[in-house]
C-alpha positions in Angstrom: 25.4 4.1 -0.3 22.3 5.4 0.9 21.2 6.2 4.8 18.1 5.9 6.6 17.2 8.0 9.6 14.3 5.1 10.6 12.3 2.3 9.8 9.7 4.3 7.9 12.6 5.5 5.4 13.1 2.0 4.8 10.1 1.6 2.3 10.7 4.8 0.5 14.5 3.9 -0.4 13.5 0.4 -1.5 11.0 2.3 -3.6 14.0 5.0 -5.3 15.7 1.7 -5.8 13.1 -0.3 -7.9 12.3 3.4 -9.7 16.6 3.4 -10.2 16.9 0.1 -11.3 18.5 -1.1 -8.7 18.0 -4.5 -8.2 20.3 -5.7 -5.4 21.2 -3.9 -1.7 23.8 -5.2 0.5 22.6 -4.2 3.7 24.8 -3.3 6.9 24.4 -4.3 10.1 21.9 -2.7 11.8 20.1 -3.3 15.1 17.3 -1.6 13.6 16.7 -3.2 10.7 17.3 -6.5 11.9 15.1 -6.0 14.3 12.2 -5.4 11.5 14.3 -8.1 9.1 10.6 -9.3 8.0 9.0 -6.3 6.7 12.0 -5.0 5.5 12.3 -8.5 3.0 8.6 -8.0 2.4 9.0 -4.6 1.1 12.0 -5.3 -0.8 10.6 -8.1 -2.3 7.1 -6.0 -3.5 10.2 -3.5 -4.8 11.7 -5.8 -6.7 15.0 -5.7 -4.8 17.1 -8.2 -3.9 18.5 -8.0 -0.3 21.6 -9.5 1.3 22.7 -9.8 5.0 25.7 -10.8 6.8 23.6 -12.7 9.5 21.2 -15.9 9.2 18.6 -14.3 10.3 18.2 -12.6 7.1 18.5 -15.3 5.1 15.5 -17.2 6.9 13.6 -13.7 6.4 14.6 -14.1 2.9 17.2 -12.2 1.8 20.6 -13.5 0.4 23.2 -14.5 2.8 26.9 -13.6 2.0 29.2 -15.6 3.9 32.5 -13.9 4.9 35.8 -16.1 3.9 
């Protein structure tokens, strides 16, 4: 699990991740994040790393949705 203190942290853990080989982050909710759901899918996506969301909104900003049963 890995923390960020704000959106600028973003970028620089979804560059440790491509670097770590991680290739998937489940992302929890945050009002911050969602808020900047875009750039954060962008970025991911130049990283190499998949992203999935609980909410629709990141799926339309491109990340994978996971559906809770």
């Amino acid at each position: 699990m890995s923390e960020f203190t704000n959106f600028e942290a973003v970028a620089k853990l979804l560059a440790n991740f491509r670097r770590e080989g991680v290739q998937t982050v489940f992302l929890s909710p945050s009002v911050t994040l969602i808020g900047r759901r875009r750039e954060v899918a962008e970025t991911a996506m130049r990283n190499k790393v998949a992203l999935i969301g609980h909410r629709l909104e990141w799926a339309e900003a491109g990340a994978m949705l996971h559906l809770r049963s």
